[in-house]
C-alpha positions as CSV (number, residue, x, y, z in Angstrom):
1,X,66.3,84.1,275.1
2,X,63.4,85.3,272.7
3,X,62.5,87.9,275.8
4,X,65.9,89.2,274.8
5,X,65.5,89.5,271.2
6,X,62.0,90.5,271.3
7,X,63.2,93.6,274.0
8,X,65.8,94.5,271.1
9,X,63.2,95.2,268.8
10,X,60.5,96.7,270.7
11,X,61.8,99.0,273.1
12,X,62.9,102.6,272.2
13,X,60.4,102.2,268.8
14,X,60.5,105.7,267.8
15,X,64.5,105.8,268.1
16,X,64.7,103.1,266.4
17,X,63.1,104.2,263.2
18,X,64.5,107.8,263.1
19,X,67.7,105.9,262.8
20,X,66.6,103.4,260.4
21,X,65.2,106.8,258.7
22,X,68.4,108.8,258.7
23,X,70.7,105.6,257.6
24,X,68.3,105.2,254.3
25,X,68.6,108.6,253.0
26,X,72.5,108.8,254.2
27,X,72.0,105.7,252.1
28,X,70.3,106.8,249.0
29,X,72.2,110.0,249.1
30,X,75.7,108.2,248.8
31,X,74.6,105.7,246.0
32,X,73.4,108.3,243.9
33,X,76.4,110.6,244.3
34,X,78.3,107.7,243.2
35,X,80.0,107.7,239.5
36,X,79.4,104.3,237.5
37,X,81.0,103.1,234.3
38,X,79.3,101.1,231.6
39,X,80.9,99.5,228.5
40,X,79.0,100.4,225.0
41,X,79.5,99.7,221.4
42,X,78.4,102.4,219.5
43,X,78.3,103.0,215.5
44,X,80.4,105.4,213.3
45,X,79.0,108.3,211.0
46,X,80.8,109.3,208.6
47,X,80.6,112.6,206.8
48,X,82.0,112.6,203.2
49,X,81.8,114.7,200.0
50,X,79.1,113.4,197.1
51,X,82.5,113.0,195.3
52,X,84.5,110.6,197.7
53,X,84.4,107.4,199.1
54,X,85.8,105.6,202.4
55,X,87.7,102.5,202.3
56,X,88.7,100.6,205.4
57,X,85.7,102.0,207.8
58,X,84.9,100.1,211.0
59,X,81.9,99.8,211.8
60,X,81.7,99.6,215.7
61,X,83.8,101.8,218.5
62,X,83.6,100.4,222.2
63,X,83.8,103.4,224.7
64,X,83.4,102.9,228.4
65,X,81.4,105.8,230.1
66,X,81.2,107.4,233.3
67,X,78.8,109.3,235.4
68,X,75.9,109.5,238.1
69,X,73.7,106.2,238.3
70,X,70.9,108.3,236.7
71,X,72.6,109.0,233.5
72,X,74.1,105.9,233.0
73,X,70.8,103.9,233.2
74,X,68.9,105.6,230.7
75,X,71.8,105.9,227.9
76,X,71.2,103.5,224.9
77,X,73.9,102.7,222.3
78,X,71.6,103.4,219.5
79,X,71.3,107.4,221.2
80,X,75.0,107.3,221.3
81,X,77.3,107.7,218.1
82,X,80.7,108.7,216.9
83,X,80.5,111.7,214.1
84,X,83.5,111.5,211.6
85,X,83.5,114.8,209.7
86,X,85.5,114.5,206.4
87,X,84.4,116.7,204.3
88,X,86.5,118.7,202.6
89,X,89.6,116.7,203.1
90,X,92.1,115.4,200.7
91,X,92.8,112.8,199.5
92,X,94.8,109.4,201.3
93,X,95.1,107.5,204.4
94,X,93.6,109.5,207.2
95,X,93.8,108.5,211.1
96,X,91.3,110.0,212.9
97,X,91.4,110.1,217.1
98,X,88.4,109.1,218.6
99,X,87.8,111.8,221.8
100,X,84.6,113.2,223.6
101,X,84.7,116.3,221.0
102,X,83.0,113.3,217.6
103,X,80.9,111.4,220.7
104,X,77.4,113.2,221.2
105,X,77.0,112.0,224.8
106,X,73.8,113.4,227.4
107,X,74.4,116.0,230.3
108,X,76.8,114.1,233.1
109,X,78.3,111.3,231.2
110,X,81.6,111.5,230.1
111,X,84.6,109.3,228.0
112,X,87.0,107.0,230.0
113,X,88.4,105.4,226.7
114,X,87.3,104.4,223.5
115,X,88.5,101.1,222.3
116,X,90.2,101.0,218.9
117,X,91.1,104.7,220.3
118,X,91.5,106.2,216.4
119,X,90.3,104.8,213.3
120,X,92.7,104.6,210.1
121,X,90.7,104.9,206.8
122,X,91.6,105.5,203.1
123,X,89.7,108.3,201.6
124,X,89.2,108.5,197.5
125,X,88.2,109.8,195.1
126,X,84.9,107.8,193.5
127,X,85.0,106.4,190.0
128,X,83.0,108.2,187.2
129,X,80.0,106.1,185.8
130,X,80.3,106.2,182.1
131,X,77.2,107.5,180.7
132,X,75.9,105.8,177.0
């Protein structure tokens, strides 16, 4: 019996290990071609006018990501954010949509979903200081 198993091991050596060679790099080819997805919580910035002020503002978005293995390793939520870009606006309640066009995200990665997927906010006008 260990005749038998030691003859499956030993004979045909050099077979043996171009197959154990081509399998790895099939291997390694096919897990980095693959797409992962990765939860994140990432913060808000919010542009406003010197003159206005935000009320309501969350302060966290969770977005689940996509892409190769690669890109998805090295992202950290601090590199990632959502730009709000107000300025100029009126005033009142505004609802803004949370897509991959306010989500700076690296080469390869994309936006599955963003989770609340828009933001509601009240936008005013800030009070004048009285100077004495």
């Amino acid at each position: 019996m260990i005749k038998i198993i030691t003859d499956i091991f030993t004979q045909n050596p050099k077979i043996k290990i171009y197959a154990f060679l081509v399998s790895f790099i099939l291997w390694a080819f096919v897990l980095g071609q693959r797409n992962f997805m990765v939860n994140k919580e990432i913060g808000l910035e919010y542009l406003v006018d010197s003159n206005m002020a935000l009320e309501g503002e969350p302060v966290t978005i969770e977005v689940t990501l996509q892409g190769k293995r690669a890109a998805i390793r090295s992202l950290k939520s601090e590199d990632l954010s959502v730009s709000v870009d107000l300025r100029g606006q009126l005033t009142g309640e505004k609802r803004i949509f949370i897509d991959k066009s306010n989500i700076s995200l690296p080469v390869g990665v994309k936006l599955v979903k963003a989770k609340p997927a828009s933001v509601e906010m009240y936008l005013q006008l800030k009070p004048l200081l009285d100077k004495e």
